[in-house]
N, C-alpha and C positions, 0 to 999 in steps of 0.2 A: 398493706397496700399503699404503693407510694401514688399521691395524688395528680404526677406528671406536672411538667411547666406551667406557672401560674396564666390564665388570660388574659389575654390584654383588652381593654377597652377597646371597642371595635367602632362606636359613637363617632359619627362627624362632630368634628368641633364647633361650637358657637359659632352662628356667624357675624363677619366686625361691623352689621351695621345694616344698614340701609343699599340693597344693590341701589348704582345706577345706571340712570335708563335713557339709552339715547332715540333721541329721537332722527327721525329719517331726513335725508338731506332734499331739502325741498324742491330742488331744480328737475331729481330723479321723480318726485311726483308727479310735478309738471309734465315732465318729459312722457310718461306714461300718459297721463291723460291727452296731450297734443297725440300721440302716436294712436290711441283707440279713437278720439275723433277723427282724424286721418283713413282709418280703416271704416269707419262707419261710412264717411261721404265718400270714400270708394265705393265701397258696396252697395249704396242707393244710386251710385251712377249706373255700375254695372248695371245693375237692376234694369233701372229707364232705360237703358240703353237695348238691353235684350229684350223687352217687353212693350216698349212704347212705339213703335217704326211700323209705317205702311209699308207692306212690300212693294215691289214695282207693278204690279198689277191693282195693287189697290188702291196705289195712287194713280193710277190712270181713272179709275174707274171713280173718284174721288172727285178730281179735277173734271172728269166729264160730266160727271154729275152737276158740279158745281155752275159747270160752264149754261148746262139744260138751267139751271134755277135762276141765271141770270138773263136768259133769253137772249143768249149771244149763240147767233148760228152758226158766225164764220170761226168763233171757238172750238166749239163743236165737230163741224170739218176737218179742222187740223188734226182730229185722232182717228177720222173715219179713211180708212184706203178710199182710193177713187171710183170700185165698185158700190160700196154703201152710198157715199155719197152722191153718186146718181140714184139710187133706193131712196134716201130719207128725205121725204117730200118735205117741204115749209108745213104743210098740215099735219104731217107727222109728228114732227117736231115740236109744232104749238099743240098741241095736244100733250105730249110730254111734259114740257112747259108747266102748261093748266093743272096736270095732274102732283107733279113735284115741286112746284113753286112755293104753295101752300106750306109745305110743312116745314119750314123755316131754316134757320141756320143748322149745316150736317156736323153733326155730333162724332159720329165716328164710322169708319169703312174695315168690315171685315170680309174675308173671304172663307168663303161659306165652299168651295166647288168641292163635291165627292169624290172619292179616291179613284171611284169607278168612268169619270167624266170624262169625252173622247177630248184627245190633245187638243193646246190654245182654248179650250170650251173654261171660262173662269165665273164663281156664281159671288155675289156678292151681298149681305145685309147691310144697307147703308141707313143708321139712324140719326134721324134727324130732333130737333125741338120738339116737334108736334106726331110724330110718327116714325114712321121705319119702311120699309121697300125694298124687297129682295129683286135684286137686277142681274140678268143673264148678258153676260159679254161672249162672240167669239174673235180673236185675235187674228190675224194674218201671220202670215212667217216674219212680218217687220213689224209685230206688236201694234198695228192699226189695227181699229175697230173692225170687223167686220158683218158683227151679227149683233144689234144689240135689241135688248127689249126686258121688261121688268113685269112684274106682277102687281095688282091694284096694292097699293099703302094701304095700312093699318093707322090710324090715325090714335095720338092717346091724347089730344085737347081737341 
């Protein structure tokens, strides 16, 4: 039996040494790092930006509020149509006053109104320092107050 062609070594060869090793060019590091910071302070804009904002009703309802805590009446007027504003007596008023004054600087205004709520009808939780107060606005077709009035505060100091 003939033993057929001899085998060859099939082995990689020794290797000559020590590889080497480059290292990464540093500017492309950089570069990556500025571009994920870049994308991060995007993204906390977007962020704030979609989540942080009073609608237009909340800021009415914000600003009117705010205007009741400072006991400025003719404030106040500027958001009520000329029918409220024959309604909202000076005693009414200070009364509101009396009741919202107390709980210090407003924190924040959301709108609370149920799905179910007849049109312009908008509800709102306005929290403040010391408490909170759920307030019923209705609007006119020119976004004047027309109806407004709140439930007693909850008070948390």
């Amino acid at each position: 039996m003939n033993p057929g062609p001899p085998i060859k070594n099939v082995t990689p060869p020794p290797s000559g040494g020590a590889r080497a090793v480059t290292t990464p060019d540093g500017t492309a590091r950089r570069n990556q790092i500025i571009g994920l910071a870049v994308f991060v302070i995007a993204l906390v804009l977007l962020v704030r930006a979609c989540s942080g904002h009073e609608n237009k009703y909340e800021h009415i309802a914000h600003e009117f509020t705010q205007d009741i805590q400072n006991n400025d009446y003719n404030a106040v007027v500027k958001f009520e149509n000329p029918e409220t504003v024959v309604n909202q007596t000076r005693g009414r008023f200070g009364h509101a006053v009396d009741v919202i004054a107390p709980l210090g600087k407003i924190e924040h205004v959301r709108e609370t109104t149920p799905s179910d709520a007849p049109p312009r009808t908008h509800d709102f939780d306005v929290v403040f320092q010391n408490g909170s107060v759920h307030e019923h606005f209705t609007f006119d077709p020119t976004d004047k107050v027309f109806l407004f009035n709140f439930d007693p505060p909850v008070k948390t100091k």
